[in-house]
C-alpha positions as CSV (number, residue, x, y, z in Angstrom):
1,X,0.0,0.0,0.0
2,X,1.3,3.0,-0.8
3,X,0.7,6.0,1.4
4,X,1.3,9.8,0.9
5,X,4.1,11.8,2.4
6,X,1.5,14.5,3.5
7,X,-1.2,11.7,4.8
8,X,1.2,9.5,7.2
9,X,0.3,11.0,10.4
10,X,-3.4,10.1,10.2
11,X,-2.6,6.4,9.4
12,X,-0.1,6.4,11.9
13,X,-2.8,7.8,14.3
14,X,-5.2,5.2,13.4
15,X,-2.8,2.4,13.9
16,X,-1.9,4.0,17.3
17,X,-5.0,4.1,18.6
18,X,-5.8,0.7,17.6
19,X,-3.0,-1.0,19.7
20,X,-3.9,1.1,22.2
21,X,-7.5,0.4,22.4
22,X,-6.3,-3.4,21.9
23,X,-3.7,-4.0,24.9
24,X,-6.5,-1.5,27.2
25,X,-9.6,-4.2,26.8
26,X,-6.6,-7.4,26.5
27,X,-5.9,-6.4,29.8
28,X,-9.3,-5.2,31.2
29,X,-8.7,-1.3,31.5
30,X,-10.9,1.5,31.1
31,X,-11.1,4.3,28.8
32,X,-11.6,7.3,29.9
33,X,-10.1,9.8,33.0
34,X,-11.0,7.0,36.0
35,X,-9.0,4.5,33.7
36,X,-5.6,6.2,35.4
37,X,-4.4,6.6,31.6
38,X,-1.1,5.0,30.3
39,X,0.4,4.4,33.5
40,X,-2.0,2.2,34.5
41,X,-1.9,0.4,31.5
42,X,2.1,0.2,31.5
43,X,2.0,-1.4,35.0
44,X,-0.6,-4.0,34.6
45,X,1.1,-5.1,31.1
46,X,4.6,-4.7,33.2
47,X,3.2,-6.9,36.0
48,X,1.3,-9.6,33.0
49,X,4.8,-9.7,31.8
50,X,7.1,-10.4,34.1
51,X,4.4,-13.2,35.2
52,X,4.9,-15.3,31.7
53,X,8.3,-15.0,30.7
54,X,9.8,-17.6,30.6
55,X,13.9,-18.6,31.5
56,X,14.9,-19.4,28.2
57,X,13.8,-17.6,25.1
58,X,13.5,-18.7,21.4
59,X,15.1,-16.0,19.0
60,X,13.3,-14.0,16.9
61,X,13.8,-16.0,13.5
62,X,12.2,-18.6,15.4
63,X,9.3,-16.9,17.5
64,X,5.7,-16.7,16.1
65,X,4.3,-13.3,17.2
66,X,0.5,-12.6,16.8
67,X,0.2,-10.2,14.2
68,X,-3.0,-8.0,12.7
69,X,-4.1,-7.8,9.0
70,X,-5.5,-4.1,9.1
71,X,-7.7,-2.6,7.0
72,X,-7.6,1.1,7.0
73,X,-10.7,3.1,6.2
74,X,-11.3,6.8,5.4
75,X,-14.4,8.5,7.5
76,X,-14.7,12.0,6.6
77,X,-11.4,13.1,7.2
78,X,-9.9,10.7,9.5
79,X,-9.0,7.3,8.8
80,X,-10.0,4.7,11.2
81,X,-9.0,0.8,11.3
82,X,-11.6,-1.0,9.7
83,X,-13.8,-3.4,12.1
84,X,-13.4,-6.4,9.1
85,X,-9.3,-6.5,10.5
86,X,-8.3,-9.4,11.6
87,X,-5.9,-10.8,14.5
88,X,-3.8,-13.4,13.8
89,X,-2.8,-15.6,17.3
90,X,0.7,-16.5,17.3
91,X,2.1,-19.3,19.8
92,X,4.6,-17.3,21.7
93,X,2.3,-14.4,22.4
């Protein structure tokens, strides 16, 4: 896909915001000001992660991440991640 110079800080915004709004329900947070924001978010992910991790890791090369097949949508003037994406689980995620 290619994307304009001028446009790449709306997709990049819409992207954001998805993996925001992804990790905040993955680990049952709360939009909004009661939520405690991003800090509350970065300790309850911090605290998830040093949980699982276990002593001896596979490299990269060899790791199967979960990934996302996006699909980027333009409404009005903002472009939003399309609700027809799709998340694909990897094992060592």
């Amino acid at each position: 896909m290619y994307i304009n110079f001028a446009h790449r800080f709306p997709y990049s915004g819409a992207v954001t915001k998805f993996y925001y709004n992804f990790h905040l329900q993955k680990y049952g947070g709360q939009s909004g000001k009661q939520s405690g924001g991003k800090k509350a978010l970065t300790a309850k992910i911090s605290q998830h992660v040093d949980s699982i991790i276990p002593s001896t890791l596979k490299s990269y090369s060899q790791s199967e991440f979960t990934t996302f097949k996006l699909c980027l949508e333009q409404y009005r003037n903002d472009i939003r991640v399309g609700e027809n994406s799709v998340e694909v689980v990897g094992g060592d995620t």
